[in-house]
N, C-alpha and C positions, 0 to 999 in steps of 0.2 A: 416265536411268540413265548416259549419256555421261557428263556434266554433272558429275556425283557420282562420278564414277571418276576425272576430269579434276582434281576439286576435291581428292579425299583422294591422290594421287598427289603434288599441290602440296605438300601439306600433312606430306607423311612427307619425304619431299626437303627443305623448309624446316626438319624438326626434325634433318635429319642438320648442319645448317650450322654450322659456329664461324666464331670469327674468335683469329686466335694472333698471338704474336711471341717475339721475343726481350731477354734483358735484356743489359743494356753493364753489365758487372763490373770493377773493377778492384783490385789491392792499393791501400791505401792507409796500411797498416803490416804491417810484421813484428818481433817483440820476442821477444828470447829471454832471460829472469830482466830484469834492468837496462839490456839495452842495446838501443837502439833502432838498425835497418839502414836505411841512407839508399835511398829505391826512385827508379825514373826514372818520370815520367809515363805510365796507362795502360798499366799492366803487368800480368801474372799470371806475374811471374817472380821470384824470389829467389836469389841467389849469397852465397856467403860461403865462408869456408874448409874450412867441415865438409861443405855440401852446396852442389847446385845442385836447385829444384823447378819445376815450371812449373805453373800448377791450369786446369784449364775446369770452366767449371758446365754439367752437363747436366739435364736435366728435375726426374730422380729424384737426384742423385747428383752429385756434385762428380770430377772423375779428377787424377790427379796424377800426375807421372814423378820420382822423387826420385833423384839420384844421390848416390855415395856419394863424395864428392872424398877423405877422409881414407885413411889409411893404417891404420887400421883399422874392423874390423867395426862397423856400426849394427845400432841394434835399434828399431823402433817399440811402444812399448807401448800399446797400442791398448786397454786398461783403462781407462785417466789419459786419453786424447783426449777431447774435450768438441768438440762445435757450439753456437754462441751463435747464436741468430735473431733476427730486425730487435725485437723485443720486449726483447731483454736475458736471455731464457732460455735456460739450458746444459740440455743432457745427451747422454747417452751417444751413442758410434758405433759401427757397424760397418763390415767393409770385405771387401771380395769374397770370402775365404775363410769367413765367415759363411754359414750358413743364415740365411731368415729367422727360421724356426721358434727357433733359436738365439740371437737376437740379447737377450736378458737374460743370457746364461751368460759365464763369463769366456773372454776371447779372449786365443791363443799370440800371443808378438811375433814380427812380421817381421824379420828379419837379412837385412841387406843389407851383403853381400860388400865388403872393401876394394876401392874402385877400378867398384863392380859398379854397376844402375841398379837399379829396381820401379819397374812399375806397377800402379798400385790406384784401388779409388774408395773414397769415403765415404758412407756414408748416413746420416742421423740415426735414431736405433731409432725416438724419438717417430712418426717418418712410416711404419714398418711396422705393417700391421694383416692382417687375417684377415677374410673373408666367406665364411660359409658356401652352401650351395645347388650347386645345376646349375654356375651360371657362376662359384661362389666361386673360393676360392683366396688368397693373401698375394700385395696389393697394396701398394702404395706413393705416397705424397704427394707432388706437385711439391716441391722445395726453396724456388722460387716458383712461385705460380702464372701460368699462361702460357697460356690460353687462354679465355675465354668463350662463352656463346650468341649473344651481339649484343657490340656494338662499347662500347656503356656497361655493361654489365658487366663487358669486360675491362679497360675504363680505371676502374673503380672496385675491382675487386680488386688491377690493377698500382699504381695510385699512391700506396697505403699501402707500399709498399715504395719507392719513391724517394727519395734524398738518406739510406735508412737502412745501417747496419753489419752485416754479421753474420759471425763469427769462424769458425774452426777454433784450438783447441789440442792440438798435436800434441807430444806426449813423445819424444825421440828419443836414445835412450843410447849411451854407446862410454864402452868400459869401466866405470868407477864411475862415470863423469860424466854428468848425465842435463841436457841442453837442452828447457825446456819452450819450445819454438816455439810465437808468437800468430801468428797469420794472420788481419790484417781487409780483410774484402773490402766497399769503396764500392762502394753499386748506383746508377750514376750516370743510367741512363735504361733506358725501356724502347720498343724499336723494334715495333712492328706488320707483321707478313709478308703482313698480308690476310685475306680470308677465303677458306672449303674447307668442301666440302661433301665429304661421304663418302658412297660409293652400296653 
């Protein structure tokens, strides 16, 4: 009876284990209509005259600080914004004034103040879902995935993503003039933190 308590005790501990890491991101273009912005190696930052942005990717969600260098008011049209994934497929975003529940309906623009900052995140709507039950609720999909059960299933779900692209287009207006911002972000490697077990 020891024996068998000893055994299934292993055996609930061995299924709490993963093993995670992190992905290395970088711009490796930004284009706004014709014109391509010259970037510096291993970046997640963009400058120009109209703004200054800096992105991190986290799990679910991308974040950003965008300031507003002009001398007058931005607006983000957050309709027109599109996520591209390492596949080549757009669609819609949302960003932290969304519900989930919400995220098919048309979204207000952000105005950001002459001279002022925001921060926001992004989420691709495709990665919001719903599960019903006790423990349901509106969950949400890695951007990449970043963890497995064992070690060769995180290196075969991370390595379809290596050496691939995936975008943000961000609309961004002052006055009549409307800047579609590309943002491609190179996923240049993916780092391993180890494995965690959770009790």
């Amino acid at each position: 009876m020891k024996n068998t308590c000893v055994a299934l005790l292993l055996l609930i501990l061995s299924s709490c284990t993963y093993y995670s890491g992190v992905y290395d991101l970088s711009l490796n273009q930004v284009k706004s209509g014709t014109k391509n912005y010259p970037l510096t190696a291993n970046t997640m930052t963009h400058s120009d005259s109209l703004i200054d942005i800096t992105w991190k990717l986290n799990a679910t969600s991308f974040s950003f600080q965008l300031v507003n260098k002009s001398n007058s008011n931005l607006r983000i049209n957050w309709n027109e914004a599109v996520y591209v994934d390492h596949s080549g497929t757009s669609g819609a975003i949302i960003h932290s004034e969304v519900k989930y529940i919400d995220k098919n309906k048309p979204q207000k623009p952000t105005v950001i103040v002459a001279g002022s900052k925001v921060e926001d995140i992004i989420v691709p709507s495709e990665n919001i879902y719903y599960v019903s039950g006790q423990y349901g609720g509106w969950k949400t999909k890695p951007i990449l995935p970043n963890w497995g059960r064992s070690q060769e299933e995180l290196d075969a779900l991370t390595d379809v993503y290596i050496d691939k692209d995936i975008s943000i287009l961000l609309p961004i207006s002052s006055g009549e003039d409307t800047y579609e911002y590309l943002f491609k972000f190179h996923v240049n490697d993916f780092k391993n933190t180890g494995k965690m077990s959770v009790y």
